[in-house]
C-alpha positions as CSV (number, residue, x, y, z in Angstrom):
1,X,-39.1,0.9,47.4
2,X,-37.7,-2.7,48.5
3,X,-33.6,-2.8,47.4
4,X,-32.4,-5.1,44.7
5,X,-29.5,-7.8,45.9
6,X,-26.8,-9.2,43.6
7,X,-27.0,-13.4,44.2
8,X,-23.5,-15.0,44.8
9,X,-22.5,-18.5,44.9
10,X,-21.0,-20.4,47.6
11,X,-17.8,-19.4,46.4
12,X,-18.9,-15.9,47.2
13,X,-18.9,-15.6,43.1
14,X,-21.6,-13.6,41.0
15,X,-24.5,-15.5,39.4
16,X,-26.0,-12.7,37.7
17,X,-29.1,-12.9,39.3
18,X,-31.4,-10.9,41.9
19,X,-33.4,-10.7,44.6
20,X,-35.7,-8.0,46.6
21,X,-34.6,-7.8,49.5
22,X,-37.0,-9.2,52.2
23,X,-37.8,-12.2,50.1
24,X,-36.5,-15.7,50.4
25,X,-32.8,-16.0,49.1
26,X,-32.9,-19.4,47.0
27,X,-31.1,-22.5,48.0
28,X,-27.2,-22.6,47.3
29,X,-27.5,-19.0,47.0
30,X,-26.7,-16.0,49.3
31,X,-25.9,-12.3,49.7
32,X,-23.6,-10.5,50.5
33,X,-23.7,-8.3,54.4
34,X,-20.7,-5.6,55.1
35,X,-19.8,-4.7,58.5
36,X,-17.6,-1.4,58.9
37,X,-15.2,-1.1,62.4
38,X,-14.5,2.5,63.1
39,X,-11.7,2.6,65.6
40,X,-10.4,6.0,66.9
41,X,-6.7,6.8,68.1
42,X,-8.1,5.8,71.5
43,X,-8.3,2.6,71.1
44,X,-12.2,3.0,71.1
45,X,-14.8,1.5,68.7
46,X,-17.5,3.0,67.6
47,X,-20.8,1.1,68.2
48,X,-24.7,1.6,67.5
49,X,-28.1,0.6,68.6
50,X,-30.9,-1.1,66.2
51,X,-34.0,1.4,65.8
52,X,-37.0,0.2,67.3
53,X,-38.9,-1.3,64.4
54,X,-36.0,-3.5,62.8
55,X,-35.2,-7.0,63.5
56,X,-32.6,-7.6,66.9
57,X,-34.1,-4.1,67.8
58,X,-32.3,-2.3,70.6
59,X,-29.1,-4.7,69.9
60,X,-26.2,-3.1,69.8
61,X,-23.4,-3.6,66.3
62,X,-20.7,-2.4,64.5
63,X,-21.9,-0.4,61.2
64,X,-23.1,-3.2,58.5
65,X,-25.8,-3.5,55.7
66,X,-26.3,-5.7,52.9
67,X,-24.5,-5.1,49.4
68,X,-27.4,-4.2,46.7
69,X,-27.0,-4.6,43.6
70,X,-24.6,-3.0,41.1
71,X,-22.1,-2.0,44.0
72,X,-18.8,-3.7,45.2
73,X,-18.5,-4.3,48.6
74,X,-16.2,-1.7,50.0
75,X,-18.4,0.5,47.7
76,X,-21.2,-1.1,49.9
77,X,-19.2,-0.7,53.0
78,X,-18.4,3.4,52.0
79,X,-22.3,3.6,51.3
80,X,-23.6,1.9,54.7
81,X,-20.9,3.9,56.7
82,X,-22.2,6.8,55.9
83,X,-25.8,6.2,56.1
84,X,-25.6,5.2,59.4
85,X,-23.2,7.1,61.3
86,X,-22.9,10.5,58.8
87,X,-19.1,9.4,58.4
88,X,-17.8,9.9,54.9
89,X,-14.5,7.7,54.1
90,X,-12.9,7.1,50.7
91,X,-12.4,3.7,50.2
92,X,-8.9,3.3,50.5
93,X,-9.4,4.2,53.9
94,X,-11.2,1.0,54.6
95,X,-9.2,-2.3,55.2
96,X,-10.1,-5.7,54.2
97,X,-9.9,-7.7,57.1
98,X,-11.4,-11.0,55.7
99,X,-14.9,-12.6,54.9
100,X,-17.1,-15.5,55.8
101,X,-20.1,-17.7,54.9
102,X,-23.3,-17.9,57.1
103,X,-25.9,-20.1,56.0
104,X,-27.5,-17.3,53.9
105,X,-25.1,-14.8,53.4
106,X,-21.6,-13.0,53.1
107,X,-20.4,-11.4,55.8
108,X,-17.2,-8.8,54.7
109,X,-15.1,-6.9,57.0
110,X,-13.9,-3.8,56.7
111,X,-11.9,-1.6,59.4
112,X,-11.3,1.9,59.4
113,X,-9.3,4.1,61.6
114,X,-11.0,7.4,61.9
115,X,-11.2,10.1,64.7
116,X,-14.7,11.3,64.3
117,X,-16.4,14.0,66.5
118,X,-19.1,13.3,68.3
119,X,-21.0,16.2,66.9
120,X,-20.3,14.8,63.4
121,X,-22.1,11.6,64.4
122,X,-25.7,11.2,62.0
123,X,-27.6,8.3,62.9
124,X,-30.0,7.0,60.2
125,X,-34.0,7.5,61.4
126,X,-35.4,3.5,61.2
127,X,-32.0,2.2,61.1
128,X,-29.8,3.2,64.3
129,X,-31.0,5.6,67.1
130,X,-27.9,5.4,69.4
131,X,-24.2,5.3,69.1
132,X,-21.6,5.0,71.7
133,X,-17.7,4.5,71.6
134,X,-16.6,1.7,73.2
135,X,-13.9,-0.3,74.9
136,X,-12.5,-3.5,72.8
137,X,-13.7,-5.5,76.2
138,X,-17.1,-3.5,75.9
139,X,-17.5,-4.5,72.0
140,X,-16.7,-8.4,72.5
141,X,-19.4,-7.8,75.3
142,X,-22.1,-6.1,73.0
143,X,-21.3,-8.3,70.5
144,X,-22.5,-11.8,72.2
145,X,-25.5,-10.2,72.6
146,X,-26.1,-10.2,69.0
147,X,-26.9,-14.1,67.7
148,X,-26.1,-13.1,64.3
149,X,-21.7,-12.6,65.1
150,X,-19.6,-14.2,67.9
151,X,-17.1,-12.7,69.8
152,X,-14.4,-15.1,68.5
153,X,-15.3,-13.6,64.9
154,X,-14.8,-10.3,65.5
155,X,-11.7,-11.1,67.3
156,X,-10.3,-13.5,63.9
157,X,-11.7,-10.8,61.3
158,X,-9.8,-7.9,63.5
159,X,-6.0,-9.6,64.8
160,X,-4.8,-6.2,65.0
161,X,-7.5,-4.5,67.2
162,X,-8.3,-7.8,69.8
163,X,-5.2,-9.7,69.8
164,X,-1.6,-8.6,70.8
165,X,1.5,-10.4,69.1
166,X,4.9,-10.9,70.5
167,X,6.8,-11.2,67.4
168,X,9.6,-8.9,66.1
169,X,8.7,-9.9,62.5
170,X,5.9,-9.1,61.1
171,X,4.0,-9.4,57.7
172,X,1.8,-7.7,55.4
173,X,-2.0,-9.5,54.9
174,X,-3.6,-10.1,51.5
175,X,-6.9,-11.2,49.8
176,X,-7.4,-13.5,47.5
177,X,-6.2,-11.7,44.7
178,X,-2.9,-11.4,46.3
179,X,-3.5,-7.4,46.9
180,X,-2.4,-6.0,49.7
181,X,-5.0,-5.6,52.3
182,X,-3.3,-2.4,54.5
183,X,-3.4,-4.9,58.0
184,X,0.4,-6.0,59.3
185,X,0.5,-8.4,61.3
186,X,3.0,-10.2,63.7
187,X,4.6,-13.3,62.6
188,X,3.0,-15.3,65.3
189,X,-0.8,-14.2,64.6
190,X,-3.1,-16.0,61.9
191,X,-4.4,-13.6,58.9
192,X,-8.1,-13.0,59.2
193,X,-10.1,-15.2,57.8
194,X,-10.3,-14.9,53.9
195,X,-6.8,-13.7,53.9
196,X,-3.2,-14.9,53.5
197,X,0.0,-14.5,54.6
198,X,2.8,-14.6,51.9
199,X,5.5,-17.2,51.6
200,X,8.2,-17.4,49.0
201,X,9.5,-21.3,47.9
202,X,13.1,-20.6,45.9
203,X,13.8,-24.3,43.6
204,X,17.8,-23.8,43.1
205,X,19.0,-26.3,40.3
206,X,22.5,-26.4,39.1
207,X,24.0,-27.2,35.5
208,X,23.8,-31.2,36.4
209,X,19.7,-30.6,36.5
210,X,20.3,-31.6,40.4
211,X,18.2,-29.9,43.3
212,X,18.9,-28.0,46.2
213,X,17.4,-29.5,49.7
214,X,17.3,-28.3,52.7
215,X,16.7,-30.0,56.0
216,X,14.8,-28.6,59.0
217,X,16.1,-27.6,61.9
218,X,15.1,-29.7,65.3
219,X,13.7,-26.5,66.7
220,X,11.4,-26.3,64.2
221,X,8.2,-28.0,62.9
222,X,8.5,-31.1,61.2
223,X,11.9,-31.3,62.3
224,X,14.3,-33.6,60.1
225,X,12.1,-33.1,57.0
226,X,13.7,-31.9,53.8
227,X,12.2,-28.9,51.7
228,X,12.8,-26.5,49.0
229,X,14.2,-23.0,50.3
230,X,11.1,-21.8,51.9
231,X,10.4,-18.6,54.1
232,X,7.7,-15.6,55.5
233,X,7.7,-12.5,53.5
234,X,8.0,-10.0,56.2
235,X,6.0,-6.5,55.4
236,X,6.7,-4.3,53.1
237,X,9.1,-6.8,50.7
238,X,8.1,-7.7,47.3
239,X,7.9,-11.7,47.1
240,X,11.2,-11.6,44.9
241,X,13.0,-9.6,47.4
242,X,12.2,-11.7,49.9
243,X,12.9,-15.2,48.0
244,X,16.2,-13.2,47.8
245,X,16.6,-12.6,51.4
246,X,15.2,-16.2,52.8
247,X,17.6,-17.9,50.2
248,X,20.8,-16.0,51.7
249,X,19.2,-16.1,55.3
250,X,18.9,-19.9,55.3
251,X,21.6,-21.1,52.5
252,X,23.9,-18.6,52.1
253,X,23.2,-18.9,48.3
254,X,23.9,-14.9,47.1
255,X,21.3,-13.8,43.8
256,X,19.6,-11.0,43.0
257,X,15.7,-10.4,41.7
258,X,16.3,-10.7,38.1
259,X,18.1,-14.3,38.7
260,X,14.5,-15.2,39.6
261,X,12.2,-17.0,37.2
262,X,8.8,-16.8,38.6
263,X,6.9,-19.9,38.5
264,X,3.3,-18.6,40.2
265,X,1.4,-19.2,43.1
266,X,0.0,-21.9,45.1
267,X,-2.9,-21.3,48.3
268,X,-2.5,-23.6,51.1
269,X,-4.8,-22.9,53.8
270,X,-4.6,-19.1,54.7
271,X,-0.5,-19.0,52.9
272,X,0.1,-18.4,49.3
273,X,3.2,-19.5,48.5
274,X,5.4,-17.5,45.2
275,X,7.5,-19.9,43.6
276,X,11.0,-19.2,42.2
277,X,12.9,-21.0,39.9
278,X,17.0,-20.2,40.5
279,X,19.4,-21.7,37.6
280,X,23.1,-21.1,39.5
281,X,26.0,-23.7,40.2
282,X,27.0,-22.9,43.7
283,X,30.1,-24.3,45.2
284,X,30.2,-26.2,48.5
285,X,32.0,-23.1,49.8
286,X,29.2,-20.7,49.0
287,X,26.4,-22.8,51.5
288,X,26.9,-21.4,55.1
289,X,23.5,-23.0,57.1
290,X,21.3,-21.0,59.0
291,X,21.6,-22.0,62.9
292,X,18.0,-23.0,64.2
293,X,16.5,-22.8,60.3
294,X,18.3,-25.2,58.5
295,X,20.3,-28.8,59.7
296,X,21.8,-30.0,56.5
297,X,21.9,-29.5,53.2
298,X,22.0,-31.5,49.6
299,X,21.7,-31.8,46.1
300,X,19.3,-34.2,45.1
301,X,18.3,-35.6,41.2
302,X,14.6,-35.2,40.3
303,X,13.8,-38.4,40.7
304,X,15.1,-38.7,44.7
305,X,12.8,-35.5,44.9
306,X,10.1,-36.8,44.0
307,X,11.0,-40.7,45.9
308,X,11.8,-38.1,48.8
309,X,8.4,-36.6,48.6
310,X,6.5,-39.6,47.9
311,X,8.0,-41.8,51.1
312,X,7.7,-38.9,53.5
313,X,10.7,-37.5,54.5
314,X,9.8,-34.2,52.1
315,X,7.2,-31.4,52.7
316,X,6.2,-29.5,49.2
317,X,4.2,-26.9,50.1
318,X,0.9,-27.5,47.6
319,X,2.2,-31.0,47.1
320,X,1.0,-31.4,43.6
321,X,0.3,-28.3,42.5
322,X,3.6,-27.2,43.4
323,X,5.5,-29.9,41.5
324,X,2.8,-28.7,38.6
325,X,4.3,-25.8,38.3
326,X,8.7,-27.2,38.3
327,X,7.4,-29.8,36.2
328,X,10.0,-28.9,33.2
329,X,12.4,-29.0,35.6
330,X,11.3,-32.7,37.6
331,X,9.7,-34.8,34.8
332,X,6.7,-34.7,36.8
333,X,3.4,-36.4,35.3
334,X,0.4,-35.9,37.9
335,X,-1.0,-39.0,38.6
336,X,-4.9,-39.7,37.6
């Protein structure tokens, strides 16, 4: 019997409608594929061959299937690991590692670390009849044999199997939902793609309604350009403990987590940033700059913030979502 697909949008969002699968999937629609990594504590991947009568027959893959109906994808991704390979994983023992849009469908990534053994292995008759672990040089290899992934996808959907980072900090991944995704990443490596990296933005304003501004150092980007206390949450920190650590770190401006009024969250390319509203008079004693972080430092009115902002020479993070959400606090009336 042919298997029913959920439709999804381009937004990757449900439209409550279905298809069988083998039939044409209707314009501005698509489904959605999942595609399993199994990496042992070798270092080796786990990969398996196309049976004979399906489409790319003989081609070699990483575990994947398509999502049918009813099921959520790392429901899908627990379903089609097992059917394939005879692995059984719960699924909290898959990681998100990102998703992305092919011109008919959904590809999501999932990674699991699992030492299997080889007698364990149960390939699906009409589905795989081979398997083989695999060097990460041997995978990218397989894989540009297959038309339907590129190397350079696998390697941005799985940073912390292909590519090596040289920074000491590093930082827990999320989805879209701002749920932790289990991957930790170094500081100097992008999230997969479909996930973020989190950034907290602390807005200090004293009793006189003025701002606090910080200007970057030359070392950094945009050097000379003023900003709001802004920094990386490294892993395993809430977003309020580390909007409590950045603001000492670069400031020297002492609070605690409950001094913190939450203001929400803005997505700017693969960072959501957690704004922080702090209320505190701080005394010109209490600032002690941040060598290579932070150059200078002021208090501002609401109005030069916003002149600051609109001539240049200040980078908001979400630019006018951010001020949306301080807007109390800045007069701020988005233009239309």
């Amino acid at each position: 019997m042919a298997e029913v697909l959920d439709l999804v949008d381009g937004d990757g969002k449900p439209l409550n409608r279905t298809i069988l699968r083998g039939g044409g999937i209707p314009e501005g629609c698509y489904v959605i594929v999942v595609n399993i990594m199994t990496v042992n504590s070798s270092g080796k991947i786990l990969m398996t061959r196309r049976a004979p009568n399906k489409t790319m027959a003989g081609c070699w893959e990483i575990t994947g299937g398509a999502k049918v109906a009813g099921e959520t994808p790392v429901a899908a991704a627990v379903r089609e690991l097992f059917e394939e390979t005879g692995i059984r994983v719960r699924e909290n023992e898959l990681i998100f590692c990102g998703s992305e849009r092919n011109p008919h469908w959904f590809n999501y990534y999932y990674l699991c670390y699992k030492d299997v053994p080889w007698d364990q292995i149960r390939l699906q008759a009409g589905e795989t009849d081979a398997a083989k672990w695999v060097t990460r040089a041997a995978c990218l290899n397989l894989v540009k044999m297959d038309t339907r992934r590129t190397p350079e996808s696998i390697r941005s959907h799985y940073p912390q199997i292909f590519c090596k980072s040289t920074a000491k900090e590093k930082y827990d991944v999320y989805d879209a939902e701002k749920r932790k995704t289990g991957t930790v990443l170094g500081r100097d490596l992008k999230p997969p793609p479909g996930t973020y990296k989190l950034l907290v933005t602390v807005m200090t304003v004293n009793s006189s309604g003025r701002v606090f501004m910080t200007k970057r150092a030359e070392e950094k980007k945009n050097p000379g350009m003023w900003e709001l206390s802004t920094g990386h949450a490294q892993a395993g920190e809430t977003a309020k403990e580390a909007a409590v650590r950045e603001l000492f770190e670069e400031t020297g401006i002492r609070t605690d987590a409950a001094s913190l009024e939450f203001r929400g969250d803005v997505t700017v390319g693969y960072c959501i940033f957690s704004l922080f509203l702090l209320r505190k008079d701080v005394s010109p004693e209490e600032i002690r700059l941040q060598a290579g972080e932070t150059a200078d430092a002021k208090w501002v009115t609401p109005d030069e913030l916003l002149r600051m902002h609109e001539n240049g020479e200040a980078i908001l993070y979400g630019d006018a979502a951010m001020l949306r959400q301080y807007a109390d606090i800045l007069a701020y009336k988005e233009k239309n």
